[in-house]
SELUMTI-485773 format. One record per atom (N, C-alpha, C): x, y, z. Coordinates in pm, whole numbers, plus 50000, padded with zeros to 5 digits. Each point is the difference from the previous one (the first is absolute). Example, Ala and Ser with C-alpha at 12.3 -4.5 7.8 and 13.67 -1.06 7.14 Angstrom:
<atoms>
513194943150780
499115011950000
500905012050000
499655010549928
500825011950006
499235010950073
</atoms>
This chain:
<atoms>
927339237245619
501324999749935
500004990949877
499434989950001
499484988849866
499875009049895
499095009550041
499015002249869
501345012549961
500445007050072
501235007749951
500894993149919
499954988950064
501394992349924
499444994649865
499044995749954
499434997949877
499825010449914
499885012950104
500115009149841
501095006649972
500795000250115
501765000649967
500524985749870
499444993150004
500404993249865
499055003649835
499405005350062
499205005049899
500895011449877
501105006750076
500545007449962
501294999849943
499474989849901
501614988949954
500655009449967
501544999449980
501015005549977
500644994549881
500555006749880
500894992049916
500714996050050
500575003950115
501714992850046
499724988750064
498814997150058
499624985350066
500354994349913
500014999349854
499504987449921
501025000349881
500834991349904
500905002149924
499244991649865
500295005949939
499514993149832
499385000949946
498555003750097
498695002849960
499275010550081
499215007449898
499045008950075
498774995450037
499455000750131
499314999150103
498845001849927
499194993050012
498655006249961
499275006450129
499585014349962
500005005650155
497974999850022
499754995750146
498494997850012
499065011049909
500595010950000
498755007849914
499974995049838
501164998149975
499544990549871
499954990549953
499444987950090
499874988549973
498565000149945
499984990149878
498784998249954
499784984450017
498914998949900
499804983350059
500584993450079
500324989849981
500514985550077
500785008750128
500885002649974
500795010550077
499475009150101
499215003749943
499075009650100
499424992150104
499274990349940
499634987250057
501114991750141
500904998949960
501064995450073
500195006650110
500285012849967
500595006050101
498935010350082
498794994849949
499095002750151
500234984850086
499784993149916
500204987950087
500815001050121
501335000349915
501374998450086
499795014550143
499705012149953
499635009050094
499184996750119
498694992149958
499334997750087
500364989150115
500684989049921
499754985050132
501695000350017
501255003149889
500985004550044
500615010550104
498995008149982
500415018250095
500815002449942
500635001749891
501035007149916
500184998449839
500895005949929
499684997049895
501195001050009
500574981849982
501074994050021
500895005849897
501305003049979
500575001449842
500474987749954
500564989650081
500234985549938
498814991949941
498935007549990
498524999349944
500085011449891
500055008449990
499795010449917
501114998349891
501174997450061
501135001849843
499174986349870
499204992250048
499754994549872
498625005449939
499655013049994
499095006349969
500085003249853
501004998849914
500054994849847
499634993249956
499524987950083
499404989849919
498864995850090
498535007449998
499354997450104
499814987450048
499614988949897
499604989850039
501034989650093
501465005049980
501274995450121
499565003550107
499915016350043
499725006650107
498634991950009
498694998049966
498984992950088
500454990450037
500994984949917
500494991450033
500944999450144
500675011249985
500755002650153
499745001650094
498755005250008
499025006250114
499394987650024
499504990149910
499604989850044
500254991250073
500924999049955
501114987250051
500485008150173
500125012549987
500525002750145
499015000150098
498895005949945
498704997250086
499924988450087
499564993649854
499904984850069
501024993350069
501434999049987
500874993350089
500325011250147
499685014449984
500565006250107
498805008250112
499125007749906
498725004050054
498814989950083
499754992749885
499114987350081
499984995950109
498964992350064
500494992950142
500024985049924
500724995750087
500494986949978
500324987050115
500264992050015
501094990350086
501275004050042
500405008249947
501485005449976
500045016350085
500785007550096
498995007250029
501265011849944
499295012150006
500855012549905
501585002350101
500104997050090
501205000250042
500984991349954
499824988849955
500814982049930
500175009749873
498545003849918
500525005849863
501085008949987
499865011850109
500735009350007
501704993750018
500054994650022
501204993450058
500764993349843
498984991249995
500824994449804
500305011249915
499035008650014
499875011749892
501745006850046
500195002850114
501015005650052
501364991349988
500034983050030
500974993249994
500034999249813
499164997049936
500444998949848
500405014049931
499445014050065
500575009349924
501864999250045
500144997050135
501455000750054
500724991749838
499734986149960
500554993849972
499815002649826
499245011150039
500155005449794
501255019350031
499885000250160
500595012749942
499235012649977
498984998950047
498995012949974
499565003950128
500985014950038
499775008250097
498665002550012
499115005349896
498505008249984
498854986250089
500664989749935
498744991750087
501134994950151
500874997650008
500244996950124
499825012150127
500125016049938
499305005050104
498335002250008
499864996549896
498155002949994
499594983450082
500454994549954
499304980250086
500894999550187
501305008350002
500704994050129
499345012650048
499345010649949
499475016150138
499174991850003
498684990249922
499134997150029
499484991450126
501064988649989
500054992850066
500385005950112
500975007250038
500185005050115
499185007750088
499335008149923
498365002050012
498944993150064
500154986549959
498904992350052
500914992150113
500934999649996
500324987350138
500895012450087
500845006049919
500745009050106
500884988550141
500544993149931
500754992950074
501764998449938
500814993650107
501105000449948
500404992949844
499514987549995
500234991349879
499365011349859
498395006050016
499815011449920
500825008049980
500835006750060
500885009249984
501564995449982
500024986150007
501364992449927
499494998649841
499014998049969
499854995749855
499485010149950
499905014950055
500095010949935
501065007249947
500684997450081
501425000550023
500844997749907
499824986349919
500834989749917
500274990250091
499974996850133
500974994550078
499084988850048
499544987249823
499434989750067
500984987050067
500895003750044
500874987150072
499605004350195
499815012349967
499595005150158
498614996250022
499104991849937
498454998650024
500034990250105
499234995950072
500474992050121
498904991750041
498615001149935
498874993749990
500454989349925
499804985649990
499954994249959
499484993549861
498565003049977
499404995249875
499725013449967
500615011450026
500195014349890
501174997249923
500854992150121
501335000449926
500074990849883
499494985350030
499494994749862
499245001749885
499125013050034
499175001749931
500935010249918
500725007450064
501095006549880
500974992249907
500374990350088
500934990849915
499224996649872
499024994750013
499674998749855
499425010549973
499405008949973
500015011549925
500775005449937
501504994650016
501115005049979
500604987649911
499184991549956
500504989649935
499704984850020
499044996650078
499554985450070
499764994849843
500404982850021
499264991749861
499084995450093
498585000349948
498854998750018
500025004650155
498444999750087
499685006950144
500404993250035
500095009450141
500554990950105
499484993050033
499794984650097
499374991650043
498835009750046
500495004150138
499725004850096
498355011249959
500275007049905
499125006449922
498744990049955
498685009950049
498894991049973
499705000249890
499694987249921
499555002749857
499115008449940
498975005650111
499425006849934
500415016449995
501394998850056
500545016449991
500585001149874
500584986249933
500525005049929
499995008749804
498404999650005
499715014449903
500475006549998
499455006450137
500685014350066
501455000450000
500634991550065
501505001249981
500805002849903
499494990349904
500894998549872
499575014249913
498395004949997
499635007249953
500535016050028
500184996050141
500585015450056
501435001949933
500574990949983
501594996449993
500305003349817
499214993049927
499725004249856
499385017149959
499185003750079
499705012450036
501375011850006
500654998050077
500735004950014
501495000649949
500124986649922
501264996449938
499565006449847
498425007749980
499735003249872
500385014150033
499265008650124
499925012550015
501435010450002
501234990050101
501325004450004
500284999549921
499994991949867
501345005149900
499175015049907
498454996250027
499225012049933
500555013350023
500145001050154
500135011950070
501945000049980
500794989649997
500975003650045
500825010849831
498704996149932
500105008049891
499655010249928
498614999850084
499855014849972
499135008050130
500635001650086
500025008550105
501565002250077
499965011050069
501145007250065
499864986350128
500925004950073
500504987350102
499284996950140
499375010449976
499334997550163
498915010250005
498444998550031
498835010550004
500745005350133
500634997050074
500325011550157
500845011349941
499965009650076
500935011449977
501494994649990
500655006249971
501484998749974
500865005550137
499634995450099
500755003150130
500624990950088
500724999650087
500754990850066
500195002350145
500304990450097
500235005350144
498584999150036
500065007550104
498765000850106
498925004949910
499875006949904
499145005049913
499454989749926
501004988749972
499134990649945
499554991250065
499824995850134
499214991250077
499055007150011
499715010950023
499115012850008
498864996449866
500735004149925
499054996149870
499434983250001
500584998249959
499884981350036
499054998950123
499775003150077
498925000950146
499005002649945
499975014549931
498425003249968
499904995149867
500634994449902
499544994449911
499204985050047
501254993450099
499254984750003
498785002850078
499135008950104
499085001450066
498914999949827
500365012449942
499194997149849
499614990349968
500774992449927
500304997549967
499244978850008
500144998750155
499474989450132
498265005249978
499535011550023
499045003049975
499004999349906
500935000449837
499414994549886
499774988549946
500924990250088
500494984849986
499044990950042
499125011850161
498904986450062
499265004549906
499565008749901
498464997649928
500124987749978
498634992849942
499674993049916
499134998449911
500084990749893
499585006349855
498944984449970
498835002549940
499344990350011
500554988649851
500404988650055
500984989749851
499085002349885
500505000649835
499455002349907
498975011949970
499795006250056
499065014450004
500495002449807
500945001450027
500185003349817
500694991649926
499614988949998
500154992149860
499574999249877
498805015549996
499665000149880
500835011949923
501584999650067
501395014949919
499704992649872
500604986250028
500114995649834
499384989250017
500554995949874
498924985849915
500794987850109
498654989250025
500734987450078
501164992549880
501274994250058
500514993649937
500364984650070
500454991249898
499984989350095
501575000350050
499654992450127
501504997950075
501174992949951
501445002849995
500584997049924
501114987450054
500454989349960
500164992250091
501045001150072
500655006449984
501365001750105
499525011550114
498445003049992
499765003950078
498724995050101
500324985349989
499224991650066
499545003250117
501605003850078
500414997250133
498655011950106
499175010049891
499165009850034
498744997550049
499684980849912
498404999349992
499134998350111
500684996950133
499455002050073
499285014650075
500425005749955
499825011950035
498555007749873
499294996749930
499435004549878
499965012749949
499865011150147
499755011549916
501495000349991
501025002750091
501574999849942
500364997149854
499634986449988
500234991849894
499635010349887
498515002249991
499335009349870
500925011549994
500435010550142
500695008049905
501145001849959
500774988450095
501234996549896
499854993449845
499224994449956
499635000849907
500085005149885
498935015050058
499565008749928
501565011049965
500655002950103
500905005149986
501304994649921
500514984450019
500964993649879
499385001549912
498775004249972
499514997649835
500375012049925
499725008650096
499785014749953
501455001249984
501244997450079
501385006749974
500654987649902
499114985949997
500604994049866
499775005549859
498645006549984
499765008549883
500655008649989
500685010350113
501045006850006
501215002149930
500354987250061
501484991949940
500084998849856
498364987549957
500084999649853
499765012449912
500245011050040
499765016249961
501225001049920
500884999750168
501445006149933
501674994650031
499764983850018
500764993950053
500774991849854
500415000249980
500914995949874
499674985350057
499744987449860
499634985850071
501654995050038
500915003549960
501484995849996
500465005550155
499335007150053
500375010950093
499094995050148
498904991249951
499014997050107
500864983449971
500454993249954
500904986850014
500914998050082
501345015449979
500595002250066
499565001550216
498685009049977
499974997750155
499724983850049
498754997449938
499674985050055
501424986549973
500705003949938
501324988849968
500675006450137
500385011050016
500945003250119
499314996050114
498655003450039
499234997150089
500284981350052
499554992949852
500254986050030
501354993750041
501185005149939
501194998150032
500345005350182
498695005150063
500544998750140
500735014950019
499395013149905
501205012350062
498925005050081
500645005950100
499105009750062
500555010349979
500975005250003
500505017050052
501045000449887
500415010949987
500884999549887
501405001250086
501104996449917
501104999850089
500695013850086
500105006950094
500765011250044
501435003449934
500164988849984
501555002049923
499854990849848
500355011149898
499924994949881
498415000349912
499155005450089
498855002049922
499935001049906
500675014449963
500335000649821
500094990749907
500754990550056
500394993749893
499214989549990
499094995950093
499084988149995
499025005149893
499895015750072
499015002549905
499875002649833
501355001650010
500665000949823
499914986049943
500484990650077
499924984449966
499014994949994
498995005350054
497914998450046
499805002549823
500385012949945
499185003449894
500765004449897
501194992249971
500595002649898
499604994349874
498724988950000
499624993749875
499015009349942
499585013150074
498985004349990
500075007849871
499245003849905
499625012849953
500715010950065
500385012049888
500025012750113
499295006950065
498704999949867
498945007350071
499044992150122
500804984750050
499004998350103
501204998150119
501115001949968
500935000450126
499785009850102
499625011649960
499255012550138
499394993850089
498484990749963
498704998550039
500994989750084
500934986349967
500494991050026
500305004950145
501225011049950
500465004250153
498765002150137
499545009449963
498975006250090
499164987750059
499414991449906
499364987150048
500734992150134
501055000849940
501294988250040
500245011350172
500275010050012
500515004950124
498295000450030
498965003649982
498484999750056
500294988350085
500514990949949
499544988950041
501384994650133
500815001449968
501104995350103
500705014450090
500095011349966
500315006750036
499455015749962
498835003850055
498935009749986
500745012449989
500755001450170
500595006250056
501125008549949
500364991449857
501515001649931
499335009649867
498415001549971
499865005049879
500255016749988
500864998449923
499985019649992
499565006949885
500565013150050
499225011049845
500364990949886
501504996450028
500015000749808
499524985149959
499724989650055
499254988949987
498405004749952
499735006950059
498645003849974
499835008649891
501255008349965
499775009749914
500304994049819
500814990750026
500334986649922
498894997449938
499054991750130
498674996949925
499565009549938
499775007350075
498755012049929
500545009249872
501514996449957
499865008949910
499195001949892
499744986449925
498955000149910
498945007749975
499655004750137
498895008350025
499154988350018
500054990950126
499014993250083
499705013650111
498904995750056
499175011650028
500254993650170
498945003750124
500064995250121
499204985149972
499055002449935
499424987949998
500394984649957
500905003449900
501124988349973
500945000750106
500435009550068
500884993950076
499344992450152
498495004849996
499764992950107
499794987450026
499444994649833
499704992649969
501324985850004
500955004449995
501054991949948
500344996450141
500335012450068
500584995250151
498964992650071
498715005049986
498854990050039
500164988350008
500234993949871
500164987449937
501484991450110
500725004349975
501224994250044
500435003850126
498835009650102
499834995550147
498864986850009
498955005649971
499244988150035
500304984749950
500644999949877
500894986850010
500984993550058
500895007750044
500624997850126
499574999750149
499205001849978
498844999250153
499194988949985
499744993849946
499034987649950
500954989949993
500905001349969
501444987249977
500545002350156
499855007250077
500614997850181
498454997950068
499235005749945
498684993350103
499654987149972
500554994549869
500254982050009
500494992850067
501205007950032
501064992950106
499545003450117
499445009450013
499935003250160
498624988550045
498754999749919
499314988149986
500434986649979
501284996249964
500374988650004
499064991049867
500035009649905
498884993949896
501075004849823
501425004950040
500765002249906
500244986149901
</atoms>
């Protein structure tokens, strides 16, 4: 059933994916091609929260990297704890696509009640003790918990940055959920034989660093200290901020990349539910016109993924930016917002 289910993704769909076209396996060339044997082989699928950054190959190797190593690998940390952050931090960005892809997983592997509360959404019902802390901060802890061994916390913070990059990726350009669109008994049904999949692809393991030669070594950057224990981690986080900072300096207006890191420092996380608009009008009214589009799109990437729509996007792109600028941009202003909470969650902000 694995190997079915990997080539059922093989068979991307435009409607999976919004903004950008798919680069589909028969025509991937270089790097790309490269990638996504990778990801086929030690993943079992050819993830699409992997694939939508296939515009800009060297992101997509960067992504694959970074997930490898914090989620594939063996570690101290064991894939059920990951599965669990991956699942409590997508809850707390709002992204259906990974909270059922990380909570089937997990349920998969433990198949217990607390698994199937935090698949659920329903982490106040977890009843384990240091799961339940271990969500609390995932969901916002300043620095680890005591209790947490120091040497988990790579993995932790890494899984947690991982995923605070991938949700706003996905919550933007993919449809809402890889499960069918069904409800009731049909969807525990589905949900059953997905998480058995699903549990199945999760125990592989992948030997650490096997491909660190995607891209060029870069050095570690210091707000991403909190990694060095971990080395190969460390390298491909690295390699990957480098690659989506070149990104950024592509097509990020410098007035427009101020704006995130000033809001960032001033302590915002989310953008407001009520009155957004107008924060966001007040965010970028000093701006240029022609960089108030990019402004917006940056600005909800970053606090509110979930909120970006057609005409935000269509805003940007009128110019005739292509997929690759737009991947590039949202790139930029997830993974910066993911690097500014994996500080805090390291206690190294």
């Amino acid at each position: 059933m694995t190997s079915l289910f990997a080539h059922a993704t093989r068979r991307m769909s435009r409607d999976h994916f919004r903004y950008v076209e798919p680069v589909r396996p028969r025509s991937a060339t270089g790097l790309v091609d490269t990638v996504y044997g990778q990801i086929e082989a030690e993943f079992g699928m050819l993830a699409p929260p992997l694939v939508l950054h296939a515009p800009v190959p060297a992101t997509l190797a960067g992504t694959w990297l970074i997930l490898r190593e914090v989620l594939l690998a063996p570690g101290v940390v064991g894939r059920d704890r990951k599965e669990a952050v991956a699942a409590a931090v997508s809850l707390a960005n709002r992204c259906p696509y990974c909270v059922d892809v990380h909570g089937t997983t997990l349920l998969g592997l433990l198949r217990d009640t607390d698994a199937r509360a935090l698949a659920d959404g329903r982490t106040a019902d977890v009843a384990d003790p240091d799961l339940r802390a271990l969500l609390r901060w995932s969901q916002g802890g300043a620095g680890p918990d005591p209790a947490f061994p120091a040497e988990s916390v790579p993995e932790l913070v890494g899984t947690a940055l991982t995923f605070h990059y991938i949700n706003r990726m996905v919550n933007i350009f993919l449809r809402d959920s890889p499960l069918p669109p069904v409800s009731g008994s049909a969807r525990a049904a589905v949900r059953g034989g997905a998480a058995r999949v699903l549990a199945r692809i999760a125990r592989r393991e992948v030997p650490p660093g096997a491909h660190a030669d995607l891209l060029p070594a870069r050095p570690l950057p210091p707000d991403l200290s909190w990694a060095a224990g971990r080395p190969l981690l460390a390298d491909a986080l690295a390699c990957a901020v480098a690659v989506i900072d070149e990104g950024g300096a592509r097509v990020v207006p410098p007035a427009v990349r101020g704006l995130l890191t000033g809001a960032l420092a001033d302590g915002v996380t989310e953008l407001p539910l009520a009155g957004g608009e107008a924060w966001l009008a007040a965010r970028t009214a000093g701006l240029d016109e022609a960089d108030r589009a990019a402004a917006r799109l940056v600005l909800l990437t970053a606090f509110a993924a979930y909120r970006v729509t057609d005409a935000v996007v269509a805003e940007y792109r009128r110019p005739g930016r292509d997929d690759a600028a737009l991947v590039d941009l949202t790139s930029w202003a997830s993974m910066t917002t993911a690097r500014h909470l994996a500080a805090g969650l390291a206690g190294t902000a």
